[in-house]
C-alpha distance (Angstrom), angle and dihedral (degrees) to the residues before:
residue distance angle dihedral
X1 . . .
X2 3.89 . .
X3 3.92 133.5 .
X4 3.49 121.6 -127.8
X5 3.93 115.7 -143.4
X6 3.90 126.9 174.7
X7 4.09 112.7 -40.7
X8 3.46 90.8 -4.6
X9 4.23 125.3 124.4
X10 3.25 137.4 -173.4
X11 3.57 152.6 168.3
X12 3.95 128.2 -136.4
X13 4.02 141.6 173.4
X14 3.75 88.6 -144.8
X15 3.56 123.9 28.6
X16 3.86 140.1 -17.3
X17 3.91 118.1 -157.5
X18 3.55 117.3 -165.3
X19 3.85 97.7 -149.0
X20 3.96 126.4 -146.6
X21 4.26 105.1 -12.4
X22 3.35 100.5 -165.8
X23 3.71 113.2 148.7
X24 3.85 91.8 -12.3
X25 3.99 147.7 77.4
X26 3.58 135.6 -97.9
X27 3.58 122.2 -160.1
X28 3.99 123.4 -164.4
X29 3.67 135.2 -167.5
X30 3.66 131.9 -167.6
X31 4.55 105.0 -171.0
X32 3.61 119.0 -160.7
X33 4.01 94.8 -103.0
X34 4.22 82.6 59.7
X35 4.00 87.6 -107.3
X36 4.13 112.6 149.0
X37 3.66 121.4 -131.7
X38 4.27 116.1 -177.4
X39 3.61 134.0 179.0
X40 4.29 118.6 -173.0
X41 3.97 104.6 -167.4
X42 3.70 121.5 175.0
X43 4.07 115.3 -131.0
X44 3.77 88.7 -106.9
X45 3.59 88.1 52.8
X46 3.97 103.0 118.8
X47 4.29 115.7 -114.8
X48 3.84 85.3 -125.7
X49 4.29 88.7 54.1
X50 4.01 79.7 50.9
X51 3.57 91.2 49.5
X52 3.46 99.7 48.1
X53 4.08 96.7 43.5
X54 4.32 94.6 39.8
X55 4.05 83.7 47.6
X56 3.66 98.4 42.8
X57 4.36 82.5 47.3
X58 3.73 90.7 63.6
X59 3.58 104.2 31.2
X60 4.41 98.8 53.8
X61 3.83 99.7 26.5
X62 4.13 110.0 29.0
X63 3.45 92.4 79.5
X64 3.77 88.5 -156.5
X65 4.06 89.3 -59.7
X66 3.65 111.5 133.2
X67 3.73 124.4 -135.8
X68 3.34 118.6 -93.1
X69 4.13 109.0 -173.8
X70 3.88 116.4 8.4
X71 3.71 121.2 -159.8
X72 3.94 133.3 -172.8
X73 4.03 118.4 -174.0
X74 3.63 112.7 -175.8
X75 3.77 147.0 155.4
X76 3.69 90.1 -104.4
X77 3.96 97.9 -166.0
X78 3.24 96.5 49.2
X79 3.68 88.8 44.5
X80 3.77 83.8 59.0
X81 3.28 102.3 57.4
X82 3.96 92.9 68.6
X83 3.61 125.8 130.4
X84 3.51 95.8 -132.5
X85 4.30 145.1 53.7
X86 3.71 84.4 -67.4
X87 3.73 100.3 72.3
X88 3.44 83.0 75.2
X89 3.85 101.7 72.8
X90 4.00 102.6 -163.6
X91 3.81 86.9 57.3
X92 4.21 87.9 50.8
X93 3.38 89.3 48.6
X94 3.62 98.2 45.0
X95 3.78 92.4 56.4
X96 3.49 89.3 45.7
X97 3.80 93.9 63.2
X98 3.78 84.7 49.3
X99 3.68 91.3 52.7
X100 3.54 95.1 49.7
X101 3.92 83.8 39.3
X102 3.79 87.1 -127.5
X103 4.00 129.2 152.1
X104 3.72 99.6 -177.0
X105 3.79 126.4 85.0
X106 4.01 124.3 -69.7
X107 3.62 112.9 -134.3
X108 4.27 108.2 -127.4
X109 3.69 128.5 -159.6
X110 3.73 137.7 172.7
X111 3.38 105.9 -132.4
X112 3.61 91.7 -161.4
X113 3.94 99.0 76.5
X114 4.07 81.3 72.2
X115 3.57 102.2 51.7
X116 3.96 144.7 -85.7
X117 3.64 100.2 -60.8
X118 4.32 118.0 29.5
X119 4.14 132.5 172.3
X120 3.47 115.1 -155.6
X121 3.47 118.2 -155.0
X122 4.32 127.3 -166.4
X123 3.82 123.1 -168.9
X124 4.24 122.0 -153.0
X125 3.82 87.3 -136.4
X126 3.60 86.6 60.2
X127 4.25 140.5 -91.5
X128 3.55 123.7 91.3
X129 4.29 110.3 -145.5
X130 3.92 138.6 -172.0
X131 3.72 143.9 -159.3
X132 3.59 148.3 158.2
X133 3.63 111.3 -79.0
X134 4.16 110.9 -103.7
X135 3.55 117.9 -110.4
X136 2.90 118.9 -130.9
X137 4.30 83.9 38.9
X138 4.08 105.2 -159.3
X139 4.11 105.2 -165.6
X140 3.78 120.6 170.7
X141 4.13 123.2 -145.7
X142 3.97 105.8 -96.9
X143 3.86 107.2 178.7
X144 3.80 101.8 -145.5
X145 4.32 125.4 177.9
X146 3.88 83.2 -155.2
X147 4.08 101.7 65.5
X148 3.90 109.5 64.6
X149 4.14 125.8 164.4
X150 3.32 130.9 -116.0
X151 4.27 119.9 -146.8
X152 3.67 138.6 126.8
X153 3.72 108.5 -108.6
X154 3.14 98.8 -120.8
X155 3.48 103.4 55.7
X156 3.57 120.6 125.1
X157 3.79 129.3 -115.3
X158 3.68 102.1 -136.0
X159 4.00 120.5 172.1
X160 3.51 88.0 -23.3
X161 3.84 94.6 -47.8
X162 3.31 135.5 106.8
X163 3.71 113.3 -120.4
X164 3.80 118.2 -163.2
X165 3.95 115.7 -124.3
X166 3.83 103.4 -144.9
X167 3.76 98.6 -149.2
X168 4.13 105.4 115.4
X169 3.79 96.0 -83.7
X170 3.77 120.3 151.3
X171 3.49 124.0 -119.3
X172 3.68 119.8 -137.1
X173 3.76 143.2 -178.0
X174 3.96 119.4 -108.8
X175 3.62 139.6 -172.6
X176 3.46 112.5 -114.0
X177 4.15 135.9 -104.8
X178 3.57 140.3 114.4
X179 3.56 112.8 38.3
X180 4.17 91.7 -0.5
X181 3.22 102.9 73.3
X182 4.27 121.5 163.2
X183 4.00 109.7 -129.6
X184 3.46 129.1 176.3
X185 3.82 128.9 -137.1
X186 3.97 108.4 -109.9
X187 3.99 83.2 -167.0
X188 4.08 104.9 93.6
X189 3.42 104.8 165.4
X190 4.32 133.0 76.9
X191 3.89 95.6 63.5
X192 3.62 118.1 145.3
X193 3.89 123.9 -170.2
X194 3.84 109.0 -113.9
X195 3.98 97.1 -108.4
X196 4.00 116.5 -128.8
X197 3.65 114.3 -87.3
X198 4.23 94.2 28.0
X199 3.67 86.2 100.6
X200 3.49 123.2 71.2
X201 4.06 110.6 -155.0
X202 3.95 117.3 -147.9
């Protein structure tokens, strides 16, 4: 199992949780072989950060499976309000198909009809669940080669966010440590099965 926090991705045989969306994007994929691949990107997360991280996804941990089911569950107005191609949500989810180099339909949902703050979790056997993220939210360190972070170097750390620099640099995909450090929920229980027709598929 890992937990997905902001600019982080991952891959699992088990279970991905996409861990407190707030004003961000998760993105879930279910492969062929049943392997997990997740991506949790903020709304001021830039499209060539997405790029990098949804690329890097498929290119280390597909093994050559193809996705089977694709899912994105976002705050889609404040997802809106970006400054850049990606306020327009059918192009972001266009390029995410090509990304994940996937010609079915993404799953969409507003994470907003559940509440401020939402985990996601998926399962390879199958199911994909929500609920309002616990408060208080215990998580425990879990060092993990399979959850990296996606950022631009130079990005800023502003009140405990990352700001983007706009200034040509490249974004790139890092191992984790010092402040980025992969923790796990120790809260298991809350998770509701999304119900059929609370996804809208595009």
């Amino acid at each position: 199992m890992i937990s997905l926090d902001e600019d982080f991705i991952g891959t699992s045989n088990s279970t991905i949780v996409v861990h407190g969306l707030k004003v961000c994007g998760g993105v879930l994929a279910r492969l062929a072989s049943n392997r997990l691949l997740g991506a949790h990107f903020t709304s001021i997360t830039t499209a060539a950060e997405i790029l990098v991280g949804c690329t890097y996804t498929m290119n280390t941990w597909a093994n050559g499976s193809a996705v089977t089911d694709l899912y994105f569950i976002a705050n889609l107005e404040e997802w809106q309000k970006r400054a850049d191609k990606y306020a327009n949500t059918h192009t972001l989810l266009r390029e995410l198909k090509d990304m994940f180099r996937f010609n079915g339909q993404i799953w969409v949902f507003d994470k907003n009809i559940i509440g401020p703050s939402v985990d996601v979790r998926i399962a390879a056997a199958g199911g994909i669940f929500h609920r309002a993220t616990p408060t208080p939210n215990p998580t425990t360190p879990h060092p993990k080669n399979d959850v990296k972070i996606v950022r631009t170097p130079t990005r800023t750390l502003v009140n405990g966010r990352h700001m983007p620099v706009q200034n040509g640099a490249t974004p790139v995909v890092e191992a984790l440590g010092g402040i980025y450090v992969h923790k796990v929920q120790t809260t298991a229980d809350g998770w509701t099965a999304f119900a059929q027709g609370e996804m809208v598929p595009v």
